[in-house]
ROZA-883072 format. One record per residue (C-alpha): x, y, z negated; chain; residue number from 0. Coordinates in steps of 0.05 Angstrom, whole numbers. Each point is the difference from the previous one (the first is absolute). Example, Ala and Ser with C-alpha at 12.3 -4.5 7.8 and 13.67 -1.06 7.14 Angstrom:
residues 2
(kolro (246; -90; -156); 'A'; 0)
(kolro (27; 69; 13); 'A'; 1)
This chain:
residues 309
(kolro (997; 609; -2196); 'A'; 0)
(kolro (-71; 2; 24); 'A'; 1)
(kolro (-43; -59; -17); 'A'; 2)
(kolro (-63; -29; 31); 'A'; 3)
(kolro (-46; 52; -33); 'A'; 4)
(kolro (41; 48; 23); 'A'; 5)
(kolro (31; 22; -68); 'A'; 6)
(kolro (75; 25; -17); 'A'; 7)
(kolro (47; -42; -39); 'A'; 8)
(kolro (31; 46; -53); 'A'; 9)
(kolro (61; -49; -1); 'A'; 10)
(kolro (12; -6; 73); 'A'; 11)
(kolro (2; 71; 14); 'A'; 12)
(kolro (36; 26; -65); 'A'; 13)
(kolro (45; -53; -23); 'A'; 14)
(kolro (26; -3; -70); 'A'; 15)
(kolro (-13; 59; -50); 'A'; 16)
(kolro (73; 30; -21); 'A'; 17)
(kolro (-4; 38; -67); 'A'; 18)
(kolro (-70; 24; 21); 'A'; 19)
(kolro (15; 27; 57); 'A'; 20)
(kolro (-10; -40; 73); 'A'; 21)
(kolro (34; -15; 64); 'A'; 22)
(kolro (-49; 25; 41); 'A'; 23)
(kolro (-14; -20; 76); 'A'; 24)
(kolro (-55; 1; 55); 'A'; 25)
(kolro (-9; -61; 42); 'A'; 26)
(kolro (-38; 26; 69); 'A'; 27)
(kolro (-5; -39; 60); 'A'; 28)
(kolro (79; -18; -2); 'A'; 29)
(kolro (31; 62; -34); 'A'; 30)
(kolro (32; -6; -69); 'A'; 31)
(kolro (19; 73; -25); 'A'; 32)
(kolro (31; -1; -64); 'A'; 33)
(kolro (21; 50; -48); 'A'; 34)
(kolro (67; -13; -13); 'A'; 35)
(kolro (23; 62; -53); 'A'; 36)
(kolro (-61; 19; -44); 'A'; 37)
(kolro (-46; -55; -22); 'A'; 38)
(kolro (-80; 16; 2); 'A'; 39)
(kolro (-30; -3; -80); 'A'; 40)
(kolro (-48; -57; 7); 'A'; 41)
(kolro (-61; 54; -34); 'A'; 42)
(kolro (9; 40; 70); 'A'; 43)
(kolro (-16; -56; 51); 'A'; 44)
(kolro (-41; -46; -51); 'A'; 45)
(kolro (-69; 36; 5); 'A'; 46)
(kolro (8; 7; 74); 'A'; 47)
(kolro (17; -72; 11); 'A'; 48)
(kolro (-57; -22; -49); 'A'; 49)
(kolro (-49; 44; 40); 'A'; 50)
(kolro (29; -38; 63); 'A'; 51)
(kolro (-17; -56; -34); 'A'; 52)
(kolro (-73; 18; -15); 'A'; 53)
(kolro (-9; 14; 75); 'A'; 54)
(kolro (-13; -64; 53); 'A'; 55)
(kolro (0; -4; 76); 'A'; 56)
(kolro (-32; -44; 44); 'A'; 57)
(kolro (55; 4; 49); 'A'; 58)
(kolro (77; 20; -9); 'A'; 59)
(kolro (13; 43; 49); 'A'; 60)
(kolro (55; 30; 30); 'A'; 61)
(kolro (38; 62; -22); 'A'; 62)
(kolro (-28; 38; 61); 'A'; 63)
(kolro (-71; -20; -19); 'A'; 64)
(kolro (5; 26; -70); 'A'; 65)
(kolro (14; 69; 31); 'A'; 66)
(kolro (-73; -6; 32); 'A'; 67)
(kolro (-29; -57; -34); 'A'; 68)
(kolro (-77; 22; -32); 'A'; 69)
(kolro (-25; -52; -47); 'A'; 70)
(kolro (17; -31; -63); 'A'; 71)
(kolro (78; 0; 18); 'A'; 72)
(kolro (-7; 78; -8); 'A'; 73)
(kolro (29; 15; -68); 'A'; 74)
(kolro (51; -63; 13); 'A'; 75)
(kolro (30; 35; 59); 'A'; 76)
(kolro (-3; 65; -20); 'A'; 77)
(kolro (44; -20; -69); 'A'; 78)
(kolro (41; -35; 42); 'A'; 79)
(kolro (22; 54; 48); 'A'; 80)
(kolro (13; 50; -60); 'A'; 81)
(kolro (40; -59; -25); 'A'; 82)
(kolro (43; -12; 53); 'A'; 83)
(kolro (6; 78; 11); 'A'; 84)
(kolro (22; 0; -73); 'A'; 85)
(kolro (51; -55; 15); 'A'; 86)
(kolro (20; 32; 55); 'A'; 87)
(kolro (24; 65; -22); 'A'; 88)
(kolro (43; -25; -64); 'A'; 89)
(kolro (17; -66; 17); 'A'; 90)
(kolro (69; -13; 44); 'A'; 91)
(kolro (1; -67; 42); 'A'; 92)
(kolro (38; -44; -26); 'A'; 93)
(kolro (68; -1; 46); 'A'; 94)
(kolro (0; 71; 19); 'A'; 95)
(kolro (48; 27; -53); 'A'; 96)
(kolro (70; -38; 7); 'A'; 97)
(kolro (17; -27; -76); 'A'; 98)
(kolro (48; 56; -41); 'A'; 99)
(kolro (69; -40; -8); 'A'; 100)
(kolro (24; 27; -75); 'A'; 101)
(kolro (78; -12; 27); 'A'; 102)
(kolro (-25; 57; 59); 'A'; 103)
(kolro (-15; 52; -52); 'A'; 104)
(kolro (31; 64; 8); 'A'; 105)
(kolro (31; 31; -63); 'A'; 106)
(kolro (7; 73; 7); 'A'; 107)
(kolro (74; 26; -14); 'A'; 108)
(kolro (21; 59; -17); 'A'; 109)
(kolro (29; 45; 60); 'A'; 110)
(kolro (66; 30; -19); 'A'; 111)
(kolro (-12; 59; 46); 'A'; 112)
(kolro (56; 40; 1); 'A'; 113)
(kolro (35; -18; -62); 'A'; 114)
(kolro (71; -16; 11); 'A'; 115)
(kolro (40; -57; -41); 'A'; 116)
(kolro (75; 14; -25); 'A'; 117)
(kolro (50; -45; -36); 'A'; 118)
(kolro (41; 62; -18); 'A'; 119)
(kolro (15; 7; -73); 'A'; 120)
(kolro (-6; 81; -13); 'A'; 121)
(kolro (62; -3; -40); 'A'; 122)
(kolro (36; -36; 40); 'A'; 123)
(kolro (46; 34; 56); 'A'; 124)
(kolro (7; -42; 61); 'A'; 125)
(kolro (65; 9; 46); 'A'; 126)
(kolro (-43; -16; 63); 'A'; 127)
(kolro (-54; 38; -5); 'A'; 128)
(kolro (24; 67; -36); 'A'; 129)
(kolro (80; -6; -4); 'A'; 130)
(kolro (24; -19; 67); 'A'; 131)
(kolro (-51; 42; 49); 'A'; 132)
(kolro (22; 64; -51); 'A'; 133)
(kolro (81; -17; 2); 'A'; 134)
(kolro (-2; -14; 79); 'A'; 135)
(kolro (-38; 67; 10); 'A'; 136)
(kolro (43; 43; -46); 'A'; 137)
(kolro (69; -34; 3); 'A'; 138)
(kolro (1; -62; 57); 'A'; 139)
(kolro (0; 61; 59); 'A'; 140)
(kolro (35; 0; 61); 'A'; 141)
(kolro (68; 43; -11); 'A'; 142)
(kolro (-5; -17; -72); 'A'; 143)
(kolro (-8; -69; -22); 'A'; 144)
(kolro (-36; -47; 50); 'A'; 145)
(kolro (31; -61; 29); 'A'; 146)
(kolro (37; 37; 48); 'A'; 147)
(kolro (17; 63; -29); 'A'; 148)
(kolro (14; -28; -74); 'A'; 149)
(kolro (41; 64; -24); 'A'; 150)
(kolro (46; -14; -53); 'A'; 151)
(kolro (-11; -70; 7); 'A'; 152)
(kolro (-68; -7; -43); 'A'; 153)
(kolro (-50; -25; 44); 'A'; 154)
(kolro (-74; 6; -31); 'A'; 155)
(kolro (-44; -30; 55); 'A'; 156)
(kolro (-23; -61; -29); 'A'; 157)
(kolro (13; -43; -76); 'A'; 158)
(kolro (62; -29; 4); 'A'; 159)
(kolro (45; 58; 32); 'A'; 160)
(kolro (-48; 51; -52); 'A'; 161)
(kolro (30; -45; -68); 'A'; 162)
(kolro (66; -19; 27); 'A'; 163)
(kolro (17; 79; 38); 'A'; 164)
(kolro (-32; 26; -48); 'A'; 165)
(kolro (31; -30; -55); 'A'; 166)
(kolro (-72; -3; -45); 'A'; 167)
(kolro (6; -40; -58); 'A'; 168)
(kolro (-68; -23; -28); 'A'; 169)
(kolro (-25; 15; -63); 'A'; 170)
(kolro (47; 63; -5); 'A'; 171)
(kolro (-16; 54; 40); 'A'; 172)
(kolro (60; 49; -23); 'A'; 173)
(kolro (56; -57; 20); 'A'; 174)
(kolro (-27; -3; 76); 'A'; 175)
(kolro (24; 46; 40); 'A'; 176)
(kolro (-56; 10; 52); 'A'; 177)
(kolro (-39; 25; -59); 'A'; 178)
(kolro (46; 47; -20); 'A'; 179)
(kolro (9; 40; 62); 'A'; 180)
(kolro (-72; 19; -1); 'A'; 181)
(kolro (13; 32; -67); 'A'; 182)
(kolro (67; 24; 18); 'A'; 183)
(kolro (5; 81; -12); 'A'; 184)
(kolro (72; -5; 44); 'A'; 185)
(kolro (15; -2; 62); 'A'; 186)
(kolro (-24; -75; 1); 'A'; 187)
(kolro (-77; 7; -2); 'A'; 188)
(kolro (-37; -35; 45); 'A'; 189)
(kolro (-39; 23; 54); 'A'; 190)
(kolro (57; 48; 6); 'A'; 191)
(kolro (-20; 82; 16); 'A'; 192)
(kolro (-32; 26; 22); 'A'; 193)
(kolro (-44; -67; -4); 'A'; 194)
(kolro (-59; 2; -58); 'A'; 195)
(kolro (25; -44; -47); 'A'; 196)
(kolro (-52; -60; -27); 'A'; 197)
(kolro (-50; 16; -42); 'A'; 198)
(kolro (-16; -5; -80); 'A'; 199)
(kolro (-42; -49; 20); 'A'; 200)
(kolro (31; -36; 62); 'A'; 201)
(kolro (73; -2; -55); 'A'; 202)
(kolro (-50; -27; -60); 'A'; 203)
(kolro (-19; -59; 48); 'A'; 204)
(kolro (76; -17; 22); 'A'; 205)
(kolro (20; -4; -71); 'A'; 206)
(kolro (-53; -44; -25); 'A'; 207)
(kolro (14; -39; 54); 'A'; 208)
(kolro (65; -21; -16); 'A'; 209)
(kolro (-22; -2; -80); 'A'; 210)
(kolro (-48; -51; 24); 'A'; 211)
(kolro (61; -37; 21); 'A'; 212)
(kolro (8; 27; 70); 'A'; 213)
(kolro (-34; -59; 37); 'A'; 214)
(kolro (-22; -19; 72); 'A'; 215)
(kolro (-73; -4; -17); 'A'; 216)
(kolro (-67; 21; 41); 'A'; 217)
(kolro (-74; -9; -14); 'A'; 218)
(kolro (-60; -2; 43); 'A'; 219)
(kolro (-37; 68; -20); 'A'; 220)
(kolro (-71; 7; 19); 'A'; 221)
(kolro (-26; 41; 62); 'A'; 222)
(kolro (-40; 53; -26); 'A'; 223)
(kolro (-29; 37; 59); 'A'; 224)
(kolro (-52; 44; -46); 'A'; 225)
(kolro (11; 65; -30); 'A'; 226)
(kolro (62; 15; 47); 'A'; 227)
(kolro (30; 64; -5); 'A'; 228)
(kolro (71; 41; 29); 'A'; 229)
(kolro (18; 9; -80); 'A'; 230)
(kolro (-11; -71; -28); 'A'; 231)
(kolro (11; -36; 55); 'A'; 232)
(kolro (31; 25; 67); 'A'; 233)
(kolro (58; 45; -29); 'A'; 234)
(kolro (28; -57; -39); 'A'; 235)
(kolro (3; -38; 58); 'A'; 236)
(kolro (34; 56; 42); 'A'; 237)
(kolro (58; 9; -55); 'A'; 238)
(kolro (18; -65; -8); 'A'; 239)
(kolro (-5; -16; 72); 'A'; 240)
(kolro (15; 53; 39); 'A'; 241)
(kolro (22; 61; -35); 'A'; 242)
(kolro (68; -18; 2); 'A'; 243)
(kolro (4; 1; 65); 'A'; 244)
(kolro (-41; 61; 13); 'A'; 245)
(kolro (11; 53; -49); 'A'; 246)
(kolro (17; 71; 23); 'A'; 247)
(kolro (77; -3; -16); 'A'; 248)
(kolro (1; -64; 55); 'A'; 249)
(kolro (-57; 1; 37); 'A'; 250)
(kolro (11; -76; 45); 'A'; 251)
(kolro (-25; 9; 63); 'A'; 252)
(kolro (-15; 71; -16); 'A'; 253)
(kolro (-63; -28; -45); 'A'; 254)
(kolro (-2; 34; -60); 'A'; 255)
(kolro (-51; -35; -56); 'A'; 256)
(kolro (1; 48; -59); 'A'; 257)
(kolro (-81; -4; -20); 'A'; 258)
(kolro (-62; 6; 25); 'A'; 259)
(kolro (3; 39; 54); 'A'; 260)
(kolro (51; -39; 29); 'A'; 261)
(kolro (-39; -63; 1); 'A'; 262)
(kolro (-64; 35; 27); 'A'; 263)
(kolro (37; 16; 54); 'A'; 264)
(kolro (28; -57; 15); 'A'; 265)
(kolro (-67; -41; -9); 'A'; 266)
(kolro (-32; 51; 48); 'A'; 267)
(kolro (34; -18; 67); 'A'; 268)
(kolro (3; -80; -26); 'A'; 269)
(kolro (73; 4; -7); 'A'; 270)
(kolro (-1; -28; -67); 'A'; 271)
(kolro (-40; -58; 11); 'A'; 272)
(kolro (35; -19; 68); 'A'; 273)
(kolro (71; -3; -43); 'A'; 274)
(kolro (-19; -36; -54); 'A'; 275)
(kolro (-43; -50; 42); 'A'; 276)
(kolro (66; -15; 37); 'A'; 277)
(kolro (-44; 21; 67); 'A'; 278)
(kolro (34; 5; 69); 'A'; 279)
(kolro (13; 61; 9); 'A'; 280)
(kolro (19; 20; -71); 'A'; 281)
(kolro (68; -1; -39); 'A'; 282)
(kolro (-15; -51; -47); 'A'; 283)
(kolro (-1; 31; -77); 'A'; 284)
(kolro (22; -22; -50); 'A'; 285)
(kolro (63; -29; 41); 'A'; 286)
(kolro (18; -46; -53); 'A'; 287)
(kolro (-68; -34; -12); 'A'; 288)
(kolro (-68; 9; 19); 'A'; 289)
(kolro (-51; 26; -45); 'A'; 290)
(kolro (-47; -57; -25); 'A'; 291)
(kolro (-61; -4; 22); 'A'; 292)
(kolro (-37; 26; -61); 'A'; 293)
(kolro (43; 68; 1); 'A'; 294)
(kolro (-18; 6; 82); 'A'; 295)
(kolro (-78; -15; -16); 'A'; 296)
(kolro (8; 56; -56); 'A'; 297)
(kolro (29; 46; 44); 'A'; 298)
(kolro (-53; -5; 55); 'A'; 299)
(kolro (-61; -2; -42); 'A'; 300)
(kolro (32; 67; -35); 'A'; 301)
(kolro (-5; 24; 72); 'A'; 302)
(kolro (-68; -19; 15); 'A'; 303)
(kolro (-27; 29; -59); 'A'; 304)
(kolro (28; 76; 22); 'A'; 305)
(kolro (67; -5; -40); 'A'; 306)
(kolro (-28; 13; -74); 'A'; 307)
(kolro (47; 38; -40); 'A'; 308)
């Protein structure tokens, strides 16, 4: 690196030349910093190592010395120390930086937030989901036809006893003759008065149910939790769950769930969480089934957001 006369070798301290630029290092008493990430141009350090080179010693000395040294060493040390201050300050030791393993790369995803997933086709009526919780809550009552009370002998708490009681036949809604009492203007509409009879809409999902061919199907809807309101999503909930139960004509348990109100009221003193939680203390609600847990995570976040309308 240094030779008798005291001069620097151009080859020892910079290596090979790598399309014009250098890997650059300083060699001082023992220390090898190198610059691992941006090689120096060789027409940066070239005139200072060539003015090195012009200068001699008559001793090496010792890095200490060259921060006192007077003499011919002057210049030398001086270049030197900016140098190695240079090297320093954007060089990294080799070692200090563990290497990046490209199979440890992180790839971002995407976050799906709050967005819910749902195998549900739109047009598609499904007898768990919409039929079943609807018939249990309108028609599958105690004292009219639940397991035990099974009036008339039509039972309509579950698939089998709703098709076979109820005498559907798929694919023709006018030859089964569940269907038919709901549209009945005799004496043989179902609810009976002074029950409400079903709704447009809650009679239009019955009979494309059993146009679709009357099955036992279900889906997996998505959980929305955003946007929740008593209109779109509460109320539904409370007529095809519980309304049957708790209208004004036969209030069970003296609970009457005919709208908003109603539920407010219910929410207020935690009632209506406790019951369809299945808590101690509570009479468990819906007694047939318990609400899934996407309905009861509806419910409460439509309470903690001050029961928007």
């Amino acid at each position: 690196m240094i030779d008798a006369n005291h001069r620097i070798d151009l080859h020892t301290i910079y290596g090979k030349e790598s399309s014009g630029n250098i890997q650059a290092g300083v060699y001082l008493d023992g220390f090898n910093i190198n610059r691992s990430s941006e090689p120096l141009r060789i027409h940066v350090l070239l005139p200072i190592v060539l003015y090195m080179q012009g200068t001699s010693c008559e001793s090496k000395p010792t890095p200490l010395e060259m921060m006192t040294y007077h003499g011919k060493c002057t210049p030398f040390a001086a270049l030197l120390i900016v140098l190695f201050s240079y090297s320093c300050t954007n060089y990294t030791i080799p070692g200090d930086d563990p290497p990046v393993d490209p199979g440890d790369e992180i790839i971002p995803v995407d976050d799906p937030g709050n967005e819910s997933h749902s195998d549900c086709d739109p047009d598609t009526v499904y007898f768990q989901n919409s039929v079943l919780p609807l018939v249990v809550s309108s028609c599958g009552t105690a004292g009219c036809h639940d397991q035990e009370s099974h009036r008339d002998g039509i039972i309509l708490t579950d698939y089998a006893s709703i098709i076979t009681t109820g005498k559907i036949k798929p694919g023709d809604p006018g030859d089964s003759e569940f269907f038919e009492s709901l549209t009945d203007k005799d004496d043989d509409l179902m609810p009976p008065p002074p029950l409400s009879p079903l709704s447009e809409d809650q009679i239009f999902l019955l009979e494309n149910w059993i146009l679709q061919g009357a099955k036992d199907n279900e889906c997996v809807d998505g959980c929305d939790t955003s946007n929740i309101t008593f209109t779109a999503t509460i109320w539904p909930i409370m007529q095809n769950f519980c309304a049957g139960c708790h209208n004004p004509v036969s209030p069970g348990g003296g609970v009457v769930i005919a709208g908003y109100d109603d539920v407010v009221a219910l929410s207020d003193g935690g009632s209506l969480m406790g019951t369809i939680r299945y808590e101690n203390g509570y009479s468990p609600m819906p007694t047939n089934q318990q609400l899934d847990p996407c309905k009861i995570d509806q419910i409460q976040q439509w309470i903690d957001l001050g029961y928007p309308e």
